[in-house]
C-alpha positions as CSV (number, residue, x, y, z in Angstrom):
1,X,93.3,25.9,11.0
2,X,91.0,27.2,13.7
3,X,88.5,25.3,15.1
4,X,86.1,28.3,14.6
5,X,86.7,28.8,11.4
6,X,83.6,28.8,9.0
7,X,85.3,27.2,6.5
8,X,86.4,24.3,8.4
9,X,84.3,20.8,8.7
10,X,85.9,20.6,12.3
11,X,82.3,19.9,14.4
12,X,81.4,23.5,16.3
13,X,81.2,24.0,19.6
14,X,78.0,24.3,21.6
15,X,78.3,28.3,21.4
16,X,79.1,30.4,18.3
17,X,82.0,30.9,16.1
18,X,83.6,33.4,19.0
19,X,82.7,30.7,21.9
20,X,79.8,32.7,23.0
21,X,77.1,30.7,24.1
22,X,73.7,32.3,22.6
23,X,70.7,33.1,24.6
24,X,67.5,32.0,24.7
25,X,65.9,34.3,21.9
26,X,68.4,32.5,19.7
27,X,67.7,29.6,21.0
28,X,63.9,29.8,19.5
29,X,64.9,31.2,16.6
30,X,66.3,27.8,15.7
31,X,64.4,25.7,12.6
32,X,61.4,24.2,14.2
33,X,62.4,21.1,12.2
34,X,65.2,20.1,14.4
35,X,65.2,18.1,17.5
36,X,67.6,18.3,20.3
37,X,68.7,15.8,22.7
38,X,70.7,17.4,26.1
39,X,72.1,20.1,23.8
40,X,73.1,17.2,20.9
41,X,72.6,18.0,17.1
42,X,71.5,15.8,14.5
43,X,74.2,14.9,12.6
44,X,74.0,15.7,8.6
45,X,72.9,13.1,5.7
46,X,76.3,11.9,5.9
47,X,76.6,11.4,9.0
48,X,80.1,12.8,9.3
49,X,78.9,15.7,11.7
50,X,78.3,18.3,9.6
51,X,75.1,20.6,9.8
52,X,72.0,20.1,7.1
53,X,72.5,22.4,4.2
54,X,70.3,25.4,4.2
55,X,68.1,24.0,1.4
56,X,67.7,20.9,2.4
57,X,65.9,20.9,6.1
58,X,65.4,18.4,8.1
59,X,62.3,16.3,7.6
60,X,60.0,17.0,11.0
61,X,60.1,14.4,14.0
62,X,56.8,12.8,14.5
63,X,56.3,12.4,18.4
64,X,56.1,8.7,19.5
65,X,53.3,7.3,21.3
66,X,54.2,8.1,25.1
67,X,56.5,11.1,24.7
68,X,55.1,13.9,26.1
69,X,52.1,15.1,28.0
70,X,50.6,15.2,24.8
71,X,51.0,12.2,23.4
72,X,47.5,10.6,24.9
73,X,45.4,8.0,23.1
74,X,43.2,9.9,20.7
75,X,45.4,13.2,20.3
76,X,45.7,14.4,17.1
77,X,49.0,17.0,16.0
78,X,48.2,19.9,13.6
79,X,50.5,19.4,11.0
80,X,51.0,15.4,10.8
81,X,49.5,15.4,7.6
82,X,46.0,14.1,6.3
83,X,47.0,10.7,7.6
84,X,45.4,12.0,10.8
85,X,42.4,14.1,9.9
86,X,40.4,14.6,13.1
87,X,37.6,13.5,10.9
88,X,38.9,9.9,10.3
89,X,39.9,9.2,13.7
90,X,37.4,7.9,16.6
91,X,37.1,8.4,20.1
92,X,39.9,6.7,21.1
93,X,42.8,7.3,18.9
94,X,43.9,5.5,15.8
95,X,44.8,6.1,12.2
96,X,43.1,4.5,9.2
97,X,45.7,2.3,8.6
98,X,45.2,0.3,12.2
99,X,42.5,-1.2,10.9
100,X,38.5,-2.4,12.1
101,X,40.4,-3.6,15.2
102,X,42.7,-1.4,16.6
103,X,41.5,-1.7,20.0
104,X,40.0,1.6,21.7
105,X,40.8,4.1,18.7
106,X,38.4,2.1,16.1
107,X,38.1,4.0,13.2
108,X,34.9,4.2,10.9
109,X,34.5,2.9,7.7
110,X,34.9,5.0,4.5
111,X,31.0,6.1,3.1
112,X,29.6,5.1,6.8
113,X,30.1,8.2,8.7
114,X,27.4,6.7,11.1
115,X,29.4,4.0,11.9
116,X,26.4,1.5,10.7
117,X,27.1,-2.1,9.2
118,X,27.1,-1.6,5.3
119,X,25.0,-4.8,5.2
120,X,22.1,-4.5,7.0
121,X,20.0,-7.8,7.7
122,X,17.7,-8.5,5.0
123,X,13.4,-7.7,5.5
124,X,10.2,-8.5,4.0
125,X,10.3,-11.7,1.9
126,X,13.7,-11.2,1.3
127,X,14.6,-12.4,5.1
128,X,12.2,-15.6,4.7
129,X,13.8,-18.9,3.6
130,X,13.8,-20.4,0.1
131,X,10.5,-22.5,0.5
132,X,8.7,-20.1,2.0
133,X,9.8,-17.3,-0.5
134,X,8.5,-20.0,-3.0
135,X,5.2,-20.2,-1.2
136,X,4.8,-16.5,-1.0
137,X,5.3,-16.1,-5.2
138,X,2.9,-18.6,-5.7
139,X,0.4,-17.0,-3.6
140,X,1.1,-13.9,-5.0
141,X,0.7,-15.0,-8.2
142,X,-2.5,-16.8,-7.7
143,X,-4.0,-13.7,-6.1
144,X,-2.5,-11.8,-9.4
145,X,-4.2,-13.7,-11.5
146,X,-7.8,-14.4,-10.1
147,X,-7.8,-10.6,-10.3
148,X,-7.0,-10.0,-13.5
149,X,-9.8,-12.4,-14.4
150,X,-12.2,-11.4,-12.0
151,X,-11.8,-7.9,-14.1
152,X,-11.9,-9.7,-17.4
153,X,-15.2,-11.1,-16.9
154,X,-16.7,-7.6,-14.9
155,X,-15.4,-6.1,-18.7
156,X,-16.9,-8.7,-20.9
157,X,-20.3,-8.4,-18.9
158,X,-20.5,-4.5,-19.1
159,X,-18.8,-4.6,-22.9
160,X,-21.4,-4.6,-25.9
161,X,-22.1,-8.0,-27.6
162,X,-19.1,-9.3,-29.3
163,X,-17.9,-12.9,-30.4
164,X,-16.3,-14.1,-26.9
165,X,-19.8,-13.1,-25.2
166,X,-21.6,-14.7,-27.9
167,X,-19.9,-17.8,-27.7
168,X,-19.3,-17.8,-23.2
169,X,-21.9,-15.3,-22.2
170,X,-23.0,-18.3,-20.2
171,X,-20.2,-18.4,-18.1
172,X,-19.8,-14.6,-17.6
173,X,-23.2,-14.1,-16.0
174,X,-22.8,-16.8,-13.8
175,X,-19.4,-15.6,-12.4
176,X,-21.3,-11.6,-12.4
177,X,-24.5,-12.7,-11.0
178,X,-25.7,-11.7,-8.5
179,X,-22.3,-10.6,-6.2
180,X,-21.1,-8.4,-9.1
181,X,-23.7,-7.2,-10.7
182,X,-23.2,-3.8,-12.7
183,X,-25.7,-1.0,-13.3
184,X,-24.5,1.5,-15.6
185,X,-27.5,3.3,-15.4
186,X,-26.3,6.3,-13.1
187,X,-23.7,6.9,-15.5
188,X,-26.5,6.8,-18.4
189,X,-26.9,10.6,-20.1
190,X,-30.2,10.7,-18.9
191,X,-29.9,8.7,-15.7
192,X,-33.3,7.1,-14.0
193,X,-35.3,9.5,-12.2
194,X,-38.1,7.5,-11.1
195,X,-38.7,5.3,-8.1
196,X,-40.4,1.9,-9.0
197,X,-42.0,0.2,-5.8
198,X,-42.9,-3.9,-6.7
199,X,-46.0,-4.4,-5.1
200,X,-47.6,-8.3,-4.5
201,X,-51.0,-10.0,-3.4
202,X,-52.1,-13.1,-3.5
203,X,-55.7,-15.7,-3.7
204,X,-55.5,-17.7,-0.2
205,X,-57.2,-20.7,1.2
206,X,-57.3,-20.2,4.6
207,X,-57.4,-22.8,7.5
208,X,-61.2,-22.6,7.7
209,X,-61.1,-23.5,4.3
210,X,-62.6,-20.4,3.0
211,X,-60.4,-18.5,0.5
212,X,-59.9,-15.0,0.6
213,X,-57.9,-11.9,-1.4
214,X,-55.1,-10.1,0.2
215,X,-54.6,-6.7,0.2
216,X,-51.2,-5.5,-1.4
217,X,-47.6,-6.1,-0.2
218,X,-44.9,-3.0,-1.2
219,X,-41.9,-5.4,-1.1
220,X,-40.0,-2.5,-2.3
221,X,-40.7,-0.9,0.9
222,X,-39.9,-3.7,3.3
223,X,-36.8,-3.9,1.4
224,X,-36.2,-0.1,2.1
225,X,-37.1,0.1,5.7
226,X,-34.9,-3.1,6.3
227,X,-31.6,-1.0,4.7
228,X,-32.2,2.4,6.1
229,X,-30.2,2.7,9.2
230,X,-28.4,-0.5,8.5
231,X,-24.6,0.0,7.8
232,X,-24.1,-3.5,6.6
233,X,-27.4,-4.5,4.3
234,X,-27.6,-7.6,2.9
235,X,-27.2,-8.2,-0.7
236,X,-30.4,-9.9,-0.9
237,X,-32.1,-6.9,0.8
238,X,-30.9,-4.2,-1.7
239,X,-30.6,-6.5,-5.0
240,X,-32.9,-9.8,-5.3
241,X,-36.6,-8.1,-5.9
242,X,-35.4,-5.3,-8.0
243,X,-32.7,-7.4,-10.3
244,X,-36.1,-9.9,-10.6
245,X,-38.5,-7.2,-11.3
246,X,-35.5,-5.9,-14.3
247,X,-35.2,-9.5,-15.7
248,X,-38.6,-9.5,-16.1
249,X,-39.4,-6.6,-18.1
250,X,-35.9,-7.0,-20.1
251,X,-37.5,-10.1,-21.4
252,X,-40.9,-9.4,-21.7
253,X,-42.8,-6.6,-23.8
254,X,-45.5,-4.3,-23.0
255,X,-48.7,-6.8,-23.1
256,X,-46.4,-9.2,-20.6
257,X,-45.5,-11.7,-23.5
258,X,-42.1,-12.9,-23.4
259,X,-39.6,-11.8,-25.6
260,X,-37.5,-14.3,-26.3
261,X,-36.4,-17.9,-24.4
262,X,-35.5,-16.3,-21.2
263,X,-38.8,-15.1,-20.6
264,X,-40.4,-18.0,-19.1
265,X,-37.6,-18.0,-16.6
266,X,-37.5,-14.9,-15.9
267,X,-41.5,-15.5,-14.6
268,X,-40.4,-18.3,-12.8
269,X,-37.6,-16.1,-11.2
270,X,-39.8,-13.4,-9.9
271,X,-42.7,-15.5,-9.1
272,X,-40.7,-17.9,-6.7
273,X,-39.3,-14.7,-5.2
274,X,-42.7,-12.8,-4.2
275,X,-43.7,-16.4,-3.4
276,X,-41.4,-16.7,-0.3
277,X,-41.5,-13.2,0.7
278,X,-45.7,-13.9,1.4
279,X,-44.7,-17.0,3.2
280,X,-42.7,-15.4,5.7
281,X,-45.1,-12.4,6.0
282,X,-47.7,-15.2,6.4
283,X,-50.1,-13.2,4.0
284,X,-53.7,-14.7,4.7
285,X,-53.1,-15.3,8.6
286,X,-51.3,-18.4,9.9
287,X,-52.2,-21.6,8.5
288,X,-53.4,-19.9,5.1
289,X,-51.9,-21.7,1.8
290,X,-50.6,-19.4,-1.2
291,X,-53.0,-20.5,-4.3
292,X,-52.7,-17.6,-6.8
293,X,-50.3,-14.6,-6.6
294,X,-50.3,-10.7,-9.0
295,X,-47.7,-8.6,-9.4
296,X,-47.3,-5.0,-10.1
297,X,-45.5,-2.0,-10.2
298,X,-46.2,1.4,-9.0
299,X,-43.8,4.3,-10.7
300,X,-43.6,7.6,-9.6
301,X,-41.4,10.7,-10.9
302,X,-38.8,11.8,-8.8
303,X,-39.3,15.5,-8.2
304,X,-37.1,18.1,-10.2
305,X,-35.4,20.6,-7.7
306,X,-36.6,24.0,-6.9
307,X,-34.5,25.6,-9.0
308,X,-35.1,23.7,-12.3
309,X,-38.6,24.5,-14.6
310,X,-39.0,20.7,-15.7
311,X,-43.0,19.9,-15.1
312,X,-43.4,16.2,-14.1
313,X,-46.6,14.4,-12.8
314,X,-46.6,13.4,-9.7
315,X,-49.2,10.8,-9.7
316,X,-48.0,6.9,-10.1
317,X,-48.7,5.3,-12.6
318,X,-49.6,1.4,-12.7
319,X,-48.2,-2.1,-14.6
320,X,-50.1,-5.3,-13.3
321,X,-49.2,-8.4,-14.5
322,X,-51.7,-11.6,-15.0
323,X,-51.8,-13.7,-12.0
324,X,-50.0,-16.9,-11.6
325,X,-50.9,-20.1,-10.4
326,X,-48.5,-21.4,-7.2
327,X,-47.5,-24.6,-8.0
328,X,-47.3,-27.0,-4.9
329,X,-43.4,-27.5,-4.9
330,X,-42.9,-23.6,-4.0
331,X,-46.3,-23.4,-1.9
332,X,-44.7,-25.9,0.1
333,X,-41.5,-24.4,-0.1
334,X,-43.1,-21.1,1.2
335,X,-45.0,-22.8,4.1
336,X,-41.4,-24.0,5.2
């Protein structure tokens, strides 16, 4: 049989069936699956030299690192599969399956696009050691709960009578009075619209030994002229004479008799206030003791606005109370 002949396994020569040898164009028309070596075919699944079947072609050759110009670190072939999705290989090179440390062609880790370390260094108390992430709970919790008591106590103060105020209204007021007091009436329907002025003199035996009667003190305005301006007042300066001056007509009626057991103290109270607020002024000239002191109030309507047709009076109106004797503990106390 012929060497040429199609239906003999005898392996073909390097041109066609006639011996010609084909051209280029032919050439490229060849499967782009195959490979050739120096002219060389690959031989067939069974190796015995015979071509691939028509329906069965040859699985493509993967270029090895260093064959060809394009075989660089890095390079990426259309067509070698999703193995090697430009998008899963670095700078560099690689493939996923070299691994974190596949020298220069480092690949990034799946959900980290950024290339950032999927555990980040813990912060905030979480970074601090055991004992001091214990220390910072306790404080925490002390903080915690000192407010929620501070605002228990503020609620039982402003809250109407009831049995726990009854039975600790003692130990409220202390813990209100006098850094957190409450006054409720700004809020009130029919909110206070007058300005009350506490107003003191006093009976003086003066160095000569004469005695004498001073004219009248407006505390209230002392107070006022001693705020306005300042952008950090003292809490004595805006609260102590008028929280004395409440105390005492919340426990006394209108004929100045007391009201109930607090109303002794609550004369004591304000009289010990006016008491030093003379000494300092040194009312009577220097060297003059305090022997008797009066209180009173003067209370005048604020004015409505233009716009509303309320008539008030503008003239004050006057509440004096008795005077009291100094007793020597605070006329000394006064002098100091």
């Amino acid at each position: 049989m012929d060497a040429y002949d199609e239906g003999s396994h005898a392996r073909q020569g390097p041109g066609g069936p006639d011996g010609s040898v084909p051209d280029d164009s032919a050439r490229a028309d060849s499967s782009p699956g195959t490979a050739s070596d120096e002219g060389s075919r690959q031989d067939g699944p069974a190796g015995d030299g015979s071509r691939p079947a028509p329906h069965e072609p040859a699985p493509p050759v993967r270029p090895h690192e260093g064959e060809g110009s394009d075989a660089s670190p890095g390079h990426v072939h259309e067509g070698d599969g999703p193995d090697t999705d430009p998008r899963h290989v670095s700078e560099g090179g690689g493939s996923p399956q070299d691994g974190p440390d596949a020298g220069p062609g480092r690949i990034h880790r799946e959900g980290d696009p950024d290339g950032r370390d999927p555990h980040p260094a813990p912060t905030g108390l979480a970074a601090l050691s055991l004992p001091y992430q214990i220390a910072a709970a306790l404080a925490l919790a002390v903080v915690m709960v000192g407010a929620c008591a501070h605002l228990a106590l503020v609620f039982l103060h402003v809250a109407p009578s009831n049995t726990v105020t009854k039975q600790h209204g003692r130990a409220v007021d202390d813990w209100v009075y006098p850094e957190f007091e409450q006054n409720w009436k700004l809020f009130a329907p029919n909110p206070l619209q007058q300005n009350i002025a506490v107003q003191v003199r006093a009976d003086v035996r003066t160095a000569d030994g004469g005695r004498n009667t001073t004219g009248w003190y407006d505390l209230s305005a002392q107070d006022g002229a001693a705020i306005d301006g300042n952008l950090l007042p003292s809490h004595t300066q805006q609260n102590e004479l008028r929280r004395a001056w409440d105390f005492y007509l919340g426990t006394h009626d209108n004929q100045n008799r007391p009201a109930g057991m607090r109303g002794d103290l609550a004369e004591r109270y304000l009289r010990r206030v006016v008491v030093l607020r003379l000494g300092r002024a040194d009312a009577g000239g220097k060297g003059a003791a305090l022997e008797r002191v009066q209180v009173r109030s003067r209370t005048t309507n604020v004015p409505p606005p233009d716009w509303s047709e309320e008539q008030l009076s503008d003239k004050p109106v006057y509440r004096e109370l008795p005077w009291w004797t100094v007793p020597a503990a605070e006329r000394t106390e006064a002098d100091t």
